[in-house]
N, CA, C and O atoms as a Maestro MAE file, in Angstrom:
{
 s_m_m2io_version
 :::
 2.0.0
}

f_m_ct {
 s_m_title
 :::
 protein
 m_atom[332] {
  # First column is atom index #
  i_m_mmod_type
  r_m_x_coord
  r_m_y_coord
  r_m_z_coord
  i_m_residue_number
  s_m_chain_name
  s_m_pdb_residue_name
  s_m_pdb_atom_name
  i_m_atomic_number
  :::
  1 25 -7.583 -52.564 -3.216 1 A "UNK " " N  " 7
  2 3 -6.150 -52.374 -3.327 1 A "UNK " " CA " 6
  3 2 -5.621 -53.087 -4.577 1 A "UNK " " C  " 6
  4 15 -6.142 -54.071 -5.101 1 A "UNK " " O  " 8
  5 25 -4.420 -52.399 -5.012 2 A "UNK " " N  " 7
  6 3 -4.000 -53.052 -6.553 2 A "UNK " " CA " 6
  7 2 -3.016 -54.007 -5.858 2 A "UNK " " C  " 6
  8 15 -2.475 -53.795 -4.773 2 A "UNK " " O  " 8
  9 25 -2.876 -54.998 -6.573 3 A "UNK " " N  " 7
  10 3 -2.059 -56.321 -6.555 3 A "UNK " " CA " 6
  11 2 -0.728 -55.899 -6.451 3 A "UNK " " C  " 6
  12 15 -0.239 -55.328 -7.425 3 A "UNK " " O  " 8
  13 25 -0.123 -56.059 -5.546 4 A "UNK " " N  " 7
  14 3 1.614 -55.306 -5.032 4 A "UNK " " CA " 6
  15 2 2.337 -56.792 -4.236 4 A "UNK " " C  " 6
  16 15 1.681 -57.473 -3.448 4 A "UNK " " O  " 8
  17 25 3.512 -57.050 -4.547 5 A "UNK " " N  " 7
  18 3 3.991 -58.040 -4.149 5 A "UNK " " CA " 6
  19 2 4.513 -57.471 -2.976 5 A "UNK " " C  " 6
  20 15 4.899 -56.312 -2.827 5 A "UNK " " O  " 8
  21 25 4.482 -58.777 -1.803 6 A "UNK " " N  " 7
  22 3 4.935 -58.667 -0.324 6 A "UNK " " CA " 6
  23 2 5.942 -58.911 0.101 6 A "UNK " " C  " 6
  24 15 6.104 -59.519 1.159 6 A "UNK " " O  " 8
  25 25 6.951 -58.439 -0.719 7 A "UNK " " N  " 7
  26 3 8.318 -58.451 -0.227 7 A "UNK " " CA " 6
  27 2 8.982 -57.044 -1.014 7 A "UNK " " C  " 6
  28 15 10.181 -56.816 -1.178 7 A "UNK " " O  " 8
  29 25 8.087 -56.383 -1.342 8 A "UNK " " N  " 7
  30 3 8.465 -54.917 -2.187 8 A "UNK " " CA " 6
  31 2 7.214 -53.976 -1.695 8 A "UNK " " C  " 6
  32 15 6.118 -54.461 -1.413 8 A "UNK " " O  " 8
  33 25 7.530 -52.460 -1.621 9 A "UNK " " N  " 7
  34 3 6.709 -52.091 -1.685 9 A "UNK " " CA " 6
  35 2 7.212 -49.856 -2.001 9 A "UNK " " C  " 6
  36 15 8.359 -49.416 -1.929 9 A "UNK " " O  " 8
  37 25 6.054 -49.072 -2.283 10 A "UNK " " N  " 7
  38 3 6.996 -47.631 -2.564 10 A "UNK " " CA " 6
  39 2 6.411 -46.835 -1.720 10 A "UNK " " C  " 6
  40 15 5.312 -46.794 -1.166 10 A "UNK " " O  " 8
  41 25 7.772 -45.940 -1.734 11 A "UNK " " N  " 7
  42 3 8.176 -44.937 -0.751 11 A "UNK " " CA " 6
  43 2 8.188 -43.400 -1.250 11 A "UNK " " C  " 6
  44 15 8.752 -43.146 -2.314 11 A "UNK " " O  " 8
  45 25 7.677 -42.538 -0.625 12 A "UNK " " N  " 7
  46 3 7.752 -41.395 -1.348 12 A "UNK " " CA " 6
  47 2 7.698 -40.108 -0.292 12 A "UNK " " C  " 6
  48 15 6.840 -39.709 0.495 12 A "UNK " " O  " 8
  49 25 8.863 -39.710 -0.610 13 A "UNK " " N  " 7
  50 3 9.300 -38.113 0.326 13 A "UNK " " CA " 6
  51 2 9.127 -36.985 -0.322 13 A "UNK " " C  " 6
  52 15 9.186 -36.834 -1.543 13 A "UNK " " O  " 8
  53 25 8.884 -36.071 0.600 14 A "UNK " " N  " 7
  54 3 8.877 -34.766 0.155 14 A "UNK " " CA " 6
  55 2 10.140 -33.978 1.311 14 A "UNK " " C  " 6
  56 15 11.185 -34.472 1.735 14 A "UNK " " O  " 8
  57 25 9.692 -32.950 1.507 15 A "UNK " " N  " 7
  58 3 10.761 -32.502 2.616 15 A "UNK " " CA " 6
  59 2 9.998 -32.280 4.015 15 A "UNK " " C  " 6
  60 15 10.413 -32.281 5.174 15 A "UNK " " O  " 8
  61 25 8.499 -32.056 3.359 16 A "UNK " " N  " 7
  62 3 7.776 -32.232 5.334 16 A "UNK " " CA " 6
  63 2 7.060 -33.471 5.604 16 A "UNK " " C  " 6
  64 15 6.600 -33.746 6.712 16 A "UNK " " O  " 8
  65 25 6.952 -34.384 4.340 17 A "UNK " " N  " 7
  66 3 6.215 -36.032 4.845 17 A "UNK " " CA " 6
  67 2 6.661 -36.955 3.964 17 A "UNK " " C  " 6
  68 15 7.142 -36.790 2.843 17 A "UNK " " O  " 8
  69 25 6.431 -38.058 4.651 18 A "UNK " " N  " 7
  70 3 7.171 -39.300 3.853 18 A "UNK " " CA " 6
  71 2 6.189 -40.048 4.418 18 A "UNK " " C  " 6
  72 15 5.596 -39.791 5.466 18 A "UNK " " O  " 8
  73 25 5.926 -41.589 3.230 19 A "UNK " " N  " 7
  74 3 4.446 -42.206 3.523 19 A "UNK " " CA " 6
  75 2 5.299 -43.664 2.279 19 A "UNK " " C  " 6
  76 15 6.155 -43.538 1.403 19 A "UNK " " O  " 8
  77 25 4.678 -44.692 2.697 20 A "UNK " " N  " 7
  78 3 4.813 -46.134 1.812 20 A "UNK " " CA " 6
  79 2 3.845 -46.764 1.318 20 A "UNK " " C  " 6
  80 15 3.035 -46.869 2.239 20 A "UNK " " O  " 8
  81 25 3.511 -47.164 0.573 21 A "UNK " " N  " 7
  82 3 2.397 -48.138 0.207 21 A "UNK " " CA " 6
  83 2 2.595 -49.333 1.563 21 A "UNK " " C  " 6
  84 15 3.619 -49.503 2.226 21 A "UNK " " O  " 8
  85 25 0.955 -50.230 1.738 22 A "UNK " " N  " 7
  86 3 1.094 -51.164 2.482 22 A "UNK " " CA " 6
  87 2 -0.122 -52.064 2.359 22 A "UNK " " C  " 6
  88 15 -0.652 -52.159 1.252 22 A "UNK " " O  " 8
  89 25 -0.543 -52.641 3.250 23 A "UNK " " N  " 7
  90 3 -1.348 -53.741 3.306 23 A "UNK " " CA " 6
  91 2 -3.171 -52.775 2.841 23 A "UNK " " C  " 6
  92 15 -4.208 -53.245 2.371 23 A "UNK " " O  " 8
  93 25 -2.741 -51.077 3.337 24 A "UNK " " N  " 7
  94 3 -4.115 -50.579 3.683 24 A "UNK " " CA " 6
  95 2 -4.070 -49.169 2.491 24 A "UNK " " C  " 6
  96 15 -4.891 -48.277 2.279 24 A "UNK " " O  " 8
  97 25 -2.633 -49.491 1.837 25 A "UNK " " N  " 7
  98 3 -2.589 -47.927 0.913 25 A "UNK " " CA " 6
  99 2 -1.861 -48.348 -0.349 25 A "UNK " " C  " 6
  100 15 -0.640 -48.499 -0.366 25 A "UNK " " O  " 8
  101 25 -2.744 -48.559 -1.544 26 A "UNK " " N  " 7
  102 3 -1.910 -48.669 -2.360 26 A "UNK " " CA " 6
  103 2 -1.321 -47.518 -3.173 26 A "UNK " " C  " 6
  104 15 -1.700 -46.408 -2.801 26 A "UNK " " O  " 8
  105 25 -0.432 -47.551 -4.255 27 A "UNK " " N  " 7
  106 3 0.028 -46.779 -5.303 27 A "UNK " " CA " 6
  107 2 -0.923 -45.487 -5.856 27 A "UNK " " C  " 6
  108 15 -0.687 -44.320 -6.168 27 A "UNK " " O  " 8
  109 25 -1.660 -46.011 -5.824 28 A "UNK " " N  " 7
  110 3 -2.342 -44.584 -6.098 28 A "UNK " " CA " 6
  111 2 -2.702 -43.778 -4.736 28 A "UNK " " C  " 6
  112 15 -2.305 -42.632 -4.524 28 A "UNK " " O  " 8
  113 25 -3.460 -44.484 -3.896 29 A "UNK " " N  " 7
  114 3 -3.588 -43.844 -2.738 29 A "UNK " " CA " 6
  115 2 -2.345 -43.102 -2.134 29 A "UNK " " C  " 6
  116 15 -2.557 -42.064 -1.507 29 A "UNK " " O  " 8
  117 25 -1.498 -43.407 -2.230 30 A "UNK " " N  " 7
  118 3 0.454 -43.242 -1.713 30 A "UNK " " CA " 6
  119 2 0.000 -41.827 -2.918 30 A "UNK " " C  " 6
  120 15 -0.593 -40.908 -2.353 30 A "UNK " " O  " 8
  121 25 0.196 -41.668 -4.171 31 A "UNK " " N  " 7
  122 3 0.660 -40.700 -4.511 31 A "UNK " " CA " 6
  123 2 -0.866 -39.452 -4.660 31 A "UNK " " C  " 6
  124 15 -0.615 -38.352 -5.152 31 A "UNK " " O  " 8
  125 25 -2.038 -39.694 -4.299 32 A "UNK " " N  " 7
  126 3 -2.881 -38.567 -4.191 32 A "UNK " " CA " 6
  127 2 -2.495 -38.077 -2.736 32 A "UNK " " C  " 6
  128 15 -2.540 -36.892 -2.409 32 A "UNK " " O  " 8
  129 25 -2.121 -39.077 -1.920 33 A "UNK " " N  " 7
  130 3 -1.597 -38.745 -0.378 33 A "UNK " " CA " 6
  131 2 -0.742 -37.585 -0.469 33 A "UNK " " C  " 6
  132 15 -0.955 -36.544 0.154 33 A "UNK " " O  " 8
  133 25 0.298 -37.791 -1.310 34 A "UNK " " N  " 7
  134 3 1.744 -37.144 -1.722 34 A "UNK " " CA " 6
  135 2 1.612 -35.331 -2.294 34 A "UNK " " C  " 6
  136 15 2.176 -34.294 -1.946 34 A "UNK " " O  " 8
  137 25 0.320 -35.757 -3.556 35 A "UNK " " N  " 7
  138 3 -0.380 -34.408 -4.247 35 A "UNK " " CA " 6
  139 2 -1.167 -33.579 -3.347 35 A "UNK " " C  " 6
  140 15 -1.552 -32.444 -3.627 35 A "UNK " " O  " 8
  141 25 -1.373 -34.140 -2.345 36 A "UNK " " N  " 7
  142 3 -2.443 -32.705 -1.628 36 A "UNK " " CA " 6
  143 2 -1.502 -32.123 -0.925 36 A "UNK " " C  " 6
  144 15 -1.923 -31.155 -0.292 36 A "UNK " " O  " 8
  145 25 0.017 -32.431 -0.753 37 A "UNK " " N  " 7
  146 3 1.355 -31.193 -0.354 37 A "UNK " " CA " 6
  147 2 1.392 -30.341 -1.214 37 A "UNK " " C  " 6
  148 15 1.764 -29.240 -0.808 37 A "UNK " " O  " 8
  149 25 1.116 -30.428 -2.394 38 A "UNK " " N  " 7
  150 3 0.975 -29.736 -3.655 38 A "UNK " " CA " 6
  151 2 2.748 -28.869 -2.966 38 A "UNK " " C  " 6
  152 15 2.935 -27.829 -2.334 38 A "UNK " " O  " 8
  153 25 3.613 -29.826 -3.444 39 A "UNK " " N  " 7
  154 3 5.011 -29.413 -3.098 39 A "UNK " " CA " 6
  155 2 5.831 -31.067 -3.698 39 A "UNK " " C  " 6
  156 15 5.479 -32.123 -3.173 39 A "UNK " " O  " 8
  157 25 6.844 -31.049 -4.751 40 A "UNK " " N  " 7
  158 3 7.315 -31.537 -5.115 40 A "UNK " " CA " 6
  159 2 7.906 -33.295 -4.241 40 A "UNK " " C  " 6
  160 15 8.399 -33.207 -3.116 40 A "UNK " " O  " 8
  161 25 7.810 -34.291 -4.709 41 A "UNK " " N  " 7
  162 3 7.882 -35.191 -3.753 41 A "UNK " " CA " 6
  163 2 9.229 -36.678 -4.886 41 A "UNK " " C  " 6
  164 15 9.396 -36.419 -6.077 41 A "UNK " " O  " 8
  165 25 9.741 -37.601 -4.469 42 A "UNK " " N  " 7
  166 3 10.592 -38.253 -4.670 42 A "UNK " " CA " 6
  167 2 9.810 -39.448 -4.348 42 A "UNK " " C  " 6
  168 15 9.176 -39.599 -3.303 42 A "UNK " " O  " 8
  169 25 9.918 -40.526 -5.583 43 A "UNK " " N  " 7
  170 3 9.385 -42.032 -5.658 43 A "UNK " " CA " 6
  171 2 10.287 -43.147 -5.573 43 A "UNK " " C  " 6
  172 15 11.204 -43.213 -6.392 43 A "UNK " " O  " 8
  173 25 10.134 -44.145 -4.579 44 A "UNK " " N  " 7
  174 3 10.721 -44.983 -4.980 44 A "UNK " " CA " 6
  175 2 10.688 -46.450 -4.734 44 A "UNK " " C  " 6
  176 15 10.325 -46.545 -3.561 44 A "UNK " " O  " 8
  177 25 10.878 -47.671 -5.226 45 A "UNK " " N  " 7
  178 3 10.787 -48.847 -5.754 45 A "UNK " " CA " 6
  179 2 11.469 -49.652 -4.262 45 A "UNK " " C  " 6
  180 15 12.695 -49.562 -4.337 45 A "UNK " " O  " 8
  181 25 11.077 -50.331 -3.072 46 A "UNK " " N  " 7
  182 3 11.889 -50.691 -2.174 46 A "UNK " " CA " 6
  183 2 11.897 -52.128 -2.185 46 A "UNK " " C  " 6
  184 15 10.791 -52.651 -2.045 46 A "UNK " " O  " 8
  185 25 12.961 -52.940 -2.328 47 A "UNK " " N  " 7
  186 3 12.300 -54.266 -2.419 47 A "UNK " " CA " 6
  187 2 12.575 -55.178 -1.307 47 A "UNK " " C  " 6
  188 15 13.434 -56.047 -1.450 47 A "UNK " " O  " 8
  189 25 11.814 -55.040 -0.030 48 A "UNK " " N  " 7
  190 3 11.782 -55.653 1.066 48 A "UNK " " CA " 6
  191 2 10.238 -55.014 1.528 48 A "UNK " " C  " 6
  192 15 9.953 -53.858 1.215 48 A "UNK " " O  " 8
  193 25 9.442 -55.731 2.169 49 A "UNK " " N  " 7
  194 3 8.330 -55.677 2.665 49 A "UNK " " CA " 6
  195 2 8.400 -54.241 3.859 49 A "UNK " " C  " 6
  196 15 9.227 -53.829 4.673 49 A "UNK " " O  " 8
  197 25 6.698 -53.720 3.282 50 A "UNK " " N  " 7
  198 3 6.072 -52.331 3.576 50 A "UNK " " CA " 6
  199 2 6.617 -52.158 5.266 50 A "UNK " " C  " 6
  200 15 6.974 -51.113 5.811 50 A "UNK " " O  " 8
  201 25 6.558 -53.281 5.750 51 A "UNK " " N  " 7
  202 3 6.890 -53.521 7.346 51 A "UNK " " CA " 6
  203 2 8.554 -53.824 8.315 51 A "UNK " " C  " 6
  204 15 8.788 -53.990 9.512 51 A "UNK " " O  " 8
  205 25 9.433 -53.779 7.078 52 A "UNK " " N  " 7
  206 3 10.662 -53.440 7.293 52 A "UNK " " CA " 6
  207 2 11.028 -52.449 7.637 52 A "UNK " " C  " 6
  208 15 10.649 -51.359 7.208 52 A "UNK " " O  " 8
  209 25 12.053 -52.703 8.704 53 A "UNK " " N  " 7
  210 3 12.614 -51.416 9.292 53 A "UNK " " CA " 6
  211 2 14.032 -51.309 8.487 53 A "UNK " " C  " 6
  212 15 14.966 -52.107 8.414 53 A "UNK " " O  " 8
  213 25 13.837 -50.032 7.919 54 A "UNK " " N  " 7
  214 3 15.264 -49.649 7.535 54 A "UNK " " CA " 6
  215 2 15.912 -48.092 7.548 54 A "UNK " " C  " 6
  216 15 15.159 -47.323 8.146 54 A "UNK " " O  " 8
  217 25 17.067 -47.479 7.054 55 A "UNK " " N  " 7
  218 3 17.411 -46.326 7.282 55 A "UNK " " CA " 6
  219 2 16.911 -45.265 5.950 55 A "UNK " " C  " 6
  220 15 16.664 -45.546 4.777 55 A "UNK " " O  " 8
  221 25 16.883 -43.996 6.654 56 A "UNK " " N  " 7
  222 3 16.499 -43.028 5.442 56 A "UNK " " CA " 6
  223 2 17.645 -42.034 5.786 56 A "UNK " " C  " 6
  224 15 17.930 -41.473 6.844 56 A "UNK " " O  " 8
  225 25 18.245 -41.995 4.472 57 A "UNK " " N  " 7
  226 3 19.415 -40.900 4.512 57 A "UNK " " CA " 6
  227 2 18.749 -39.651 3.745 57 A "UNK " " C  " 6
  228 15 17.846 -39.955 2.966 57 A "UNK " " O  " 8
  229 25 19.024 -38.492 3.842 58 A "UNK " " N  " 7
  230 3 18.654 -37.552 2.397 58 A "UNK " " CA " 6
  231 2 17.417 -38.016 2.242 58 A "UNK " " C  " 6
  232 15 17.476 -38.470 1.099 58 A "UNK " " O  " 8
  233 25 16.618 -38.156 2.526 59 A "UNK " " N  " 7
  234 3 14.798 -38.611 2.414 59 A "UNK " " CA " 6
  235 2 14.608 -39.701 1.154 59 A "UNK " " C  " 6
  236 15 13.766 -39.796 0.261 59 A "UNK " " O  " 8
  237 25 16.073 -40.656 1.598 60 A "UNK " " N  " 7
  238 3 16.357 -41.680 0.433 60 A "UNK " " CA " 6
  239 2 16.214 -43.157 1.269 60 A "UNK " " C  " 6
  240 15 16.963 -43.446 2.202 60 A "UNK " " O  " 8
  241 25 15.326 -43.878 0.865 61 A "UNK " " N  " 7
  242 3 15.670 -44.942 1.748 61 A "UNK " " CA " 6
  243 2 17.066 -46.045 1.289 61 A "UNK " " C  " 6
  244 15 17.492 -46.318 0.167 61 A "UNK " " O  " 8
  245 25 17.500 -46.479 2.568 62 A "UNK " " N  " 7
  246 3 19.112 -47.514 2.324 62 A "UNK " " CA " 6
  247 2 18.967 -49.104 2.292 62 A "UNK " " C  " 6
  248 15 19.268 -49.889 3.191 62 A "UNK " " O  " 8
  249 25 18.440 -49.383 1.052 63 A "UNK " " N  " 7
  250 3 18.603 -50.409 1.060 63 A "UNK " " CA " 6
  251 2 19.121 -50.769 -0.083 63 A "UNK " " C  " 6
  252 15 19.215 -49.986 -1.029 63 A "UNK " " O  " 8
  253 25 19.477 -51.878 -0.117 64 A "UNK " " N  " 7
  254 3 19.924 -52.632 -1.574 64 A "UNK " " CA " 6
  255 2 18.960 -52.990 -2.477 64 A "UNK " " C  " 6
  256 15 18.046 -53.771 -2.212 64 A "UNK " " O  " 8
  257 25 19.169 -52.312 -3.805 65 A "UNK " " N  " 7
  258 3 18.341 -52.545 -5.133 65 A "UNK " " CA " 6
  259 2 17.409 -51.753 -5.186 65 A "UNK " " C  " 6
  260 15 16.739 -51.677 -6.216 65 A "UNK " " O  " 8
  261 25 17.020 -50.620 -3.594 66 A "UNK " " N  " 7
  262 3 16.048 -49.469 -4.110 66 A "UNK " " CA " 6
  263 2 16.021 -48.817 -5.196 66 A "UNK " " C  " 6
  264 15 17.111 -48.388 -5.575 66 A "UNK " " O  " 8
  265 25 15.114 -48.598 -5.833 67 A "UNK " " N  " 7
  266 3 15.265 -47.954 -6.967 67 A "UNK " " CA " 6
  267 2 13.961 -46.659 -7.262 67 A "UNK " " C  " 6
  268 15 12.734 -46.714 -7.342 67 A "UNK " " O  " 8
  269 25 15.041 -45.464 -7.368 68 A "UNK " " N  " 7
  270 3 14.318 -44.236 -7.475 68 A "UNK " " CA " 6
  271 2 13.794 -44.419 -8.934 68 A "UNK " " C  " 6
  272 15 14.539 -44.701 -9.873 68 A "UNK " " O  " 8
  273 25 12.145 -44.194 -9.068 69 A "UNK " " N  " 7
  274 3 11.380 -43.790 -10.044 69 A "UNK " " CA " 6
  275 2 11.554 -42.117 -10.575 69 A "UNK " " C  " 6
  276 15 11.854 -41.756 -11.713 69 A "UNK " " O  " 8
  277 25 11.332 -41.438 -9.648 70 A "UNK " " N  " 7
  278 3 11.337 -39.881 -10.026 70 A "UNK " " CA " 6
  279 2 11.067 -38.973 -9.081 70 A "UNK " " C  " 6
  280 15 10.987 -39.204 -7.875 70 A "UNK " " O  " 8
  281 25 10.893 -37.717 -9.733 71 A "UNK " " N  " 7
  282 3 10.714 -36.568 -8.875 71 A "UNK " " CA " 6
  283 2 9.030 -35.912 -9.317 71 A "UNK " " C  " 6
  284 15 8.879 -35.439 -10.443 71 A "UNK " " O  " 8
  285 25 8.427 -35.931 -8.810 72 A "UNK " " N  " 7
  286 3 6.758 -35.502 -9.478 72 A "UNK " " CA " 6
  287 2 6.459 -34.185 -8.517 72 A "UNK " " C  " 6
  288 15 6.601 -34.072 -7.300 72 A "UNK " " O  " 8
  289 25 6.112 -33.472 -9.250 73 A "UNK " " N  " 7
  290 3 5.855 -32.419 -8.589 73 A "UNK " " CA " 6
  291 2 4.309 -31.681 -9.018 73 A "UNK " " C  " 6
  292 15 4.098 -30.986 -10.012 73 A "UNK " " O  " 8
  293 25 3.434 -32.025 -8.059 74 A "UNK " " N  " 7
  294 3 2.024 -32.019 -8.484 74 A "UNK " " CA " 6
  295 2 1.594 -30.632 -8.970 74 A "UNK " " C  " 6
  296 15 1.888 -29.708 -8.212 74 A "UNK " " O  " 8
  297 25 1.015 -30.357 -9.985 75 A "UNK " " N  " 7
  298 3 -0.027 -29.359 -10.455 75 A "UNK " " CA " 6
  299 2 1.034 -28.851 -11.636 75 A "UNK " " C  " 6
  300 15 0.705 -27.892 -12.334 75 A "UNK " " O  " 8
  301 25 2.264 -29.488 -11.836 76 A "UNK " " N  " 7
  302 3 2.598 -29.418 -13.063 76 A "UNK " " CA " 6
  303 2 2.448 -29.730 -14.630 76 A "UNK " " C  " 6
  304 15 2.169 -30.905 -14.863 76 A "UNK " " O  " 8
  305 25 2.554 -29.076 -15.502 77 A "UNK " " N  " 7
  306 3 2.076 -29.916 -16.803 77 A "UNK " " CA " 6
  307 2 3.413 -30.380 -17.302 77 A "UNK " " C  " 6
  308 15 4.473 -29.753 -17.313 77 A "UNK " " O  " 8
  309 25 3.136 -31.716 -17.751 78 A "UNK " " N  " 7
  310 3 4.336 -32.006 -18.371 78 A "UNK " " CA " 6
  311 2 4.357 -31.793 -19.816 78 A "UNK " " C  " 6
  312 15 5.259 -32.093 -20.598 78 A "UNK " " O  " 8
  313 25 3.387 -31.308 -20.026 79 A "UNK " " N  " 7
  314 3 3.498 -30.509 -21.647 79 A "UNK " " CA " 6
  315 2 4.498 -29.268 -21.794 79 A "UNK " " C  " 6
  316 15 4.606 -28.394 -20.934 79 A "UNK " " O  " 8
  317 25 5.117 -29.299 -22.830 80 A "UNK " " N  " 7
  318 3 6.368 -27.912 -22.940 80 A "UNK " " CA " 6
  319 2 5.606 -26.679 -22.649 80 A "UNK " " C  " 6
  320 15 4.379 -26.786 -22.662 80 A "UNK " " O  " 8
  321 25 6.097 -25.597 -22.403 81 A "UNK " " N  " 7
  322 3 5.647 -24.967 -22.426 81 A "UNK " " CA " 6
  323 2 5.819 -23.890 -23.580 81 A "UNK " " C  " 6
  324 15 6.939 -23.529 -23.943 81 A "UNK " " O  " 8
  325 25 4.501 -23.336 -24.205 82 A "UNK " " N  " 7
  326 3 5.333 -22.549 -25.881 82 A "UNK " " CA " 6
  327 2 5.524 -20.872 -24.708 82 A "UNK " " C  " 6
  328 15 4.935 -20.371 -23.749 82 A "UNK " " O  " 8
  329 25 6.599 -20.596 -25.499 83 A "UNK " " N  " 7
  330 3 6.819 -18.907 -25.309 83 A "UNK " " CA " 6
  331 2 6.681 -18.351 -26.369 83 A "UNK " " C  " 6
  332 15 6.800 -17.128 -26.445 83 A "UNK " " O  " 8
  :::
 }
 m_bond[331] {
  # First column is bond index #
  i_m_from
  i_m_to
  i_m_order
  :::
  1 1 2 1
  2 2 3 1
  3 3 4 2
  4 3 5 1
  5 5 6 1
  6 6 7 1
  7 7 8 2
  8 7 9 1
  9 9 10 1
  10 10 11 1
  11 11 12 2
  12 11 13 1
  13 13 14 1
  14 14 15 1
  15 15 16 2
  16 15 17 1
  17 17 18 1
  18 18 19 1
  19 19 20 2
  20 19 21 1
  21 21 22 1
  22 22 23 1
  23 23 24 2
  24 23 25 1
  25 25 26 1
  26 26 27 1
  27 27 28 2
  28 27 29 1
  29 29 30 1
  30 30 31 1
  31 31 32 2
  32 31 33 1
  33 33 34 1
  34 34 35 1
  35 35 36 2
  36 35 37 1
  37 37 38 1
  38 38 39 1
  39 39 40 2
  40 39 41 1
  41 41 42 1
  42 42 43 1
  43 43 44 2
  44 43 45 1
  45 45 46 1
  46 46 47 1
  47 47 48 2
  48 47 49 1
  49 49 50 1
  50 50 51 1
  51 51 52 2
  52 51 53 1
  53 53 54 1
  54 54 55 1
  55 55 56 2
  56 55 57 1
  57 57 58 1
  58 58 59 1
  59 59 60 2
  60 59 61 1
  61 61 62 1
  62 62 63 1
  63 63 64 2
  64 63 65 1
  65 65 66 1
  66 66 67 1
  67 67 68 2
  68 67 69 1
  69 69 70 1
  70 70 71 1
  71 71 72 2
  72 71 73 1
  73 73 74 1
  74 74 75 1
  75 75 76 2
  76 75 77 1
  77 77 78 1
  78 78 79 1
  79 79 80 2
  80 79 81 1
  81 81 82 1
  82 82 83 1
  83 83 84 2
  84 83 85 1
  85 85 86 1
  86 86 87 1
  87 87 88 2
  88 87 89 1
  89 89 90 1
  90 90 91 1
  91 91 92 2
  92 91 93 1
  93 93 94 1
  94 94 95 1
  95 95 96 2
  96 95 97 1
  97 97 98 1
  98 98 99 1
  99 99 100 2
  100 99 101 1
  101 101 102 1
  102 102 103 1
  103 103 104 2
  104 103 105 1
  105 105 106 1
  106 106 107 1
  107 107 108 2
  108 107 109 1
  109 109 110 1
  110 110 111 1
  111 111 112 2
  112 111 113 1
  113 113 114 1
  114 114 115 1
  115 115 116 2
  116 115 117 1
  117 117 118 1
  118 118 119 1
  119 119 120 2
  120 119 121 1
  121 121 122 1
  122 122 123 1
  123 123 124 2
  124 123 125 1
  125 125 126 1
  126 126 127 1
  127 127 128 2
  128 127 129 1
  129 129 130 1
  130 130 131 1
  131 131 132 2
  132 131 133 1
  133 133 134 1
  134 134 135 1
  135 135 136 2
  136 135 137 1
  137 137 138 1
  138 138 139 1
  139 139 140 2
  140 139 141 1
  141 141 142 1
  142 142 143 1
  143 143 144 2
  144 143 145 1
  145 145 146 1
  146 146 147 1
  147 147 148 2
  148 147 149 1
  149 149 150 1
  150 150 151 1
  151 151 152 2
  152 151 153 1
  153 153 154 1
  154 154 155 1
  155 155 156 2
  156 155 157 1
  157 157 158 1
  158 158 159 1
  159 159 160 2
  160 159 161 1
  161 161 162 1
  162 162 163 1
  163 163 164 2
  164 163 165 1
  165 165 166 1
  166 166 167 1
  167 167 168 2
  168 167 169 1
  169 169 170 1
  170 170 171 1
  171 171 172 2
  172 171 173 1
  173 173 174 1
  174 174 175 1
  175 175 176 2
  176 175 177 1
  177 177 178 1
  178 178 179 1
  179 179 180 2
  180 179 181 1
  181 181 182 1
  182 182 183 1
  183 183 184 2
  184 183 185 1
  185 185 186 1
  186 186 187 1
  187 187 188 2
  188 187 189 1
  189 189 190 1
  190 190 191 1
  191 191 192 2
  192 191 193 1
  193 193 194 1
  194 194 195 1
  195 195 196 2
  196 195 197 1
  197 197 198 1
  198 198 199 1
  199 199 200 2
  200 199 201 1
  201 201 202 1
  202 202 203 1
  203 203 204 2
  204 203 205 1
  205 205 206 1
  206 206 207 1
  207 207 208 2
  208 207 209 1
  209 209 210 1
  210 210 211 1
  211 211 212 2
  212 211 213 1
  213 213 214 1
  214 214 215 1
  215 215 216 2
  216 215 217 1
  217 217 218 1
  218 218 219 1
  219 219 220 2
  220 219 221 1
  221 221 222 1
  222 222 223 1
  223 223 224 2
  224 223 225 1
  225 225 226 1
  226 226 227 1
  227 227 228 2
  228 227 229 1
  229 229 230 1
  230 230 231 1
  231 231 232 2
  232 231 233 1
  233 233 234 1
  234 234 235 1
  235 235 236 2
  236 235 237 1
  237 237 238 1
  238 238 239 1
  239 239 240 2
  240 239 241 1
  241 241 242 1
  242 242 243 1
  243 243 244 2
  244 243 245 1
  245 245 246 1
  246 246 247 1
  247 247 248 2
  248 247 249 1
  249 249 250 1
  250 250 251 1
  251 251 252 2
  252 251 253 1
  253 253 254 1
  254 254 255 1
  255 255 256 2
  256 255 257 1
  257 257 258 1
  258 258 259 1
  259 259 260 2
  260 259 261 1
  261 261 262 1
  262 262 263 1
  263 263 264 2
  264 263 265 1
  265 265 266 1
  266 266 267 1
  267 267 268 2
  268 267 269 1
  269 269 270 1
  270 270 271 1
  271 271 272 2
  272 271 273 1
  273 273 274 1
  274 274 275 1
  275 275 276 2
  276 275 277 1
  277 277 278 1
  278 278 279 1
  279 279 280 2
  280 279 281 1
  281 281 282 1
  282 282 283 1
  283 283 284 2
  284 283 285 1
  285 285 286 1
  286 286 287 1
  287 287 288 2
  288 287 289 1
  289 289 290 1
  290 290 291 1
  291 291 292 2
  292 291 293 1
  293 293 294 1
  294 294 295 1
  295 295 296 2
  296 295 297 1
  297 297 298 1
  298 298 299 1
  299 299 300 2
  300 299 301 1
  301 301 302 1
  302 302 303 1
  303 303 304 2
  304 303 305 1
  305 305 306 1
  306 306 307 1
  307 307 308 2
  308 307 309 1
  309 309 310 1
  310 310 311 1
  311 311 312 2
  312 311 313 1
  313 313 314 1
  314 314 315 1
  315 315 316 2
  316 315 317 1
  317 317 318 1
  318 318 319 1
  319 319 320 2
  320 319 321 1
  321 321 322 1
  322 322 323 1
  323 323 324 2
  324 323 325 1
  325 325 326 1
  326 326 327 1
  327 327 328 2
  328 327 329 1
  329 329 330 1
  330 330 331 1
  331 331 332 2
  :::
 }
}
């Protein structure tokens, strides 16, 4: 597991699953978890420990100082595309 501080940890929704990093899943594991929906998913930065209970509005979690990273949507290229 990669080195993740224990009072933060990330969160990531799609519209049929939602999953956190924790003691047993880190950051990468969380987002290959995320890519085999192969369906667009939402990242984000929570800073209270993996084992906090808190609310999810809009597949957003409510806490103070969360902070959304992005929207990744697997099997995309982020290269332009030429026409």
């Amino acid at each position: 597991m990669e080195n993740q501080a224990a009072d933060m940890h990330f969160y990531a929704s799609s519209i049929f699953t939602w999953a956190t990093t924790s003691d047993r899943r880190d950051l990468r594991a969380l987002l290959k978890l995320m890519d085999k929906e192969k369906i667009g998913y939402n990242l984000w930065m929570v800073p209270v420990p993996f084992n906090a209970g808190y609310e999810i509005k809009m597949f957003a979690p409510q806490v103070e100082g969360a902070k959304w990273i992005g929207f990744f949507e697997p099997g995309k290229s982020a290269k332009a595309k030429k026409g």
